[in-house]
C-alpha positions in Angstrom: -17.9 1.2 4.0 -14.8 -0.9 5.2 -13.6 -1.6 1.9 -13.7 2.3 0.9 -11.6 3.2 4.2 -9.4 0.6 3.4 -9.0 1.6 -0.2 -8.6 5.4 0.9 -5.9 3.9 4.0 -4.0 2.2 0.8 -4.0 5.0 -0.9 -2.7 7.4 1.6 -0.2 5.1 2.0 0.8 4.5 -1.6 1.0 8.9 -1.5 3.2 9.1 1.0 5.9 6.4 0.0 5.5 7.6 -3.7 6.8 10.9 -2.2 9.6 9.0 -0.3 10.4 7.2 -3.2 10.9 9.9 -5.9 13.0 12.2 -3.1 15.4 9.6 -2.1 15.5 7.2 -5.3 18.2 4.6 -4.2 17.4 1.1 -5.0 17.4 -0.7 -1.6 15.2 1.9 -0.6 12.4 1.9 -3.9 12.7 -2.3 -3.2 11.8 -1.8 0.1 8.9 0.5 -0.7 7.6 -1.5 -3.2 7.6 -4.8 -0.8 5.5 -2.6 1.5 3.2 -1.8 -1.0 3.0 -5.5 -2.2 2.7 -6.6 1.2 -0.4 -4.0 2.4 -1.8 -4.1 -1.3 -2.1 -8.1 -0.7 -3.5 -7.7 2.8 -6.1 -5.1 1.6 -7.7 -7.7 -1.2 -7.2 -10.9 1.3 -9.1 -8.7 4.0 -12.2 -7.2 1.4 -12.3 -10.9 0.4 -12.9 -12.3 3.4 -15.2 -9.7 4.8 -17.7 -10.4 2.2 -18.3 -13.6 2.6 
């Protein structure tokens, strides 16, 4: 069950920058978006990792 809310919370998340993203395409601003999504995306897998062991 953690895994799926944490899948569902990354994926809200992904939505809502996406949407940021495609309004206000400047560069510093789609780098810093996908640095955030790096960052969580690698935090999600780290955390579901570690939780099943």
């Amino acid at each position: 069950m953690k895994k799926l809310m944490a899948f569902a919370a990354l994926a809200t998340l992904v939505g809502f920058l996406g949407i940021l993203g495609f309004r206000v395409p400047t560069l510093d601003l789609v780098m810093v978006l996908v640095l955030t999504l790096g960052l969580a995306g690698y935090d999600m897998f780290t955390s579901a990792k570690r939780d099943s062991e």
